[in-house]
C-alpha positions as CSV (number, residue, x, y, z in Angstrom):
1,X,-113.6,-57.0,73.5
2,X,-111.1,-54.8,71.4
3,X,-109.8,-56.2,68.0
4,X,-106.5,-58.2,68.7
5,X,-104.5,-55.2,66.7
6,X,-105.6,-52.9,69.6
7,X,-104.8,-55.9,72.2
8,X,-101.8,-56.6,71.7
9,X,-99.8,-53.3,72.2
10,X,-102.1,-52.7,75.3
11,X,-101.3,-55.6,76.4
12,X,-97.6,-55.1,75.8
13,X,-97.9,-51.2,77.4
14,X,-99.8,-52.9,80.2
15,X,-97.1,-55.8,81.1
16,X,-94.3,-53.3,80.1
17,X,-95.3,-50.7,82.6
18,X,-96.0,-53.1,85.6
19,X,-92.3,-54.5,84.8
20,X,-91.0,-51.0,85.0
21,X,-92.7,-50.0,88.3
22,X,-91.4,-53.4,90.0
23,X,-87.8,-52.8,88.3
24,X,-87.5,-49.4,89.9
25,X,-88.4,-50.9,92.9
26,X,-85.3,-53.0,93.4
27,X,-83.3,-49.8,91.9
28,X,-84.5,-48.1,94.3
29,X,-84.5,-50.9,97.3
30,X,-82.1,-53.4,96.4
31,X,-79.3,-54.2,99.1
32,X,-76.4,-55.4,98.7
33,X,-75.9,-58.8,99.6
34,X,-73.8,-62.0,98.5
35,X,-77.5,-63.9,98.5
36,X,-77.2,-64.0,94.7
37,X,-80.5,-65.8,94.8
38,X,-82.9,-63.7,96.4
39,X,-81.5,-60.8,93.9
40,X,-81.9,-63.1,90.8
41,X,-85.8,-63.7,92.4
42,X,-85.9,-59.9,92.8
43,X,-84.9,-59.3,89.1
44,X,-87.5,-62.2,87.8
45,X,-90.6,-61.0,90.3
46,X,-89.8,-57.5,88.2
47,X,-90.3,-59.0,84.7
48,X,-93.3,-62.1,85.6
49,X,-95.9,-59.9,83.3
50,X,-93.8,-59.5,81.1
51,X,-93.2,-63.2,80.3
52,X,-96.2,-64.3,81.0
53,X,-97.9,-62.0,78.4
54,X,-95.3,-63.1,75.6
55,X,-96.3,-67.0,76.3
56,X,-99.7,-66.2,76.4
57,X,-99.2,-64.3,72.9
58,X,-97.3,-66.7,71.5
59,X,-99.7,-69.1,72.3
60,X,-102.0,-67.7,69.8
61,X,-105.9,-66.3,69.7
62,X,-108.0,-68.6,72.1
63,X,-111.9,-68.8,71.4
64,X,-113.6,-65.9,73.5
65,X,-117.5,-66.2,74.8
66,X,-118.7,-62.5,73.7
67,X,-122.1,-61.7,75.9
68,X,-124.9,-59.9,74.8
């Protein structure tokens, strides 16, 4: 398990770049359409990682079983 200084901005890179390859996506794909809600769900599928990895951060260090 890396030290949490290496963790974190992997884990940011990680989120960051899966949020990027879903938000080019709906650059790419998006239609237009007066269904404001399937774009708003488009737009938050994109960023999910994201989120989720700054609530899990925030949440703080949990305990971790290392293995031998």
């Amino acid at each position: 398990i890396d030290d949490h200084e290496l963790l974190w901005a992997e884990w940011a890179r990680y989120s960051a770049w899966r949020a990027q390859s879903k938000l080019t996506e709906v650059i790419n794909s998006i239609e237009f359409t007066s269904d404001r809600d399937a774009v708003v769900a488009q737009l938050k599928d994109s960023i999910v990682d994201v989120e989720r990895a700054i609530a899990e951060m925030q949440e703080g260090e949990t305990a971790t079983e290392h293995y031998e």
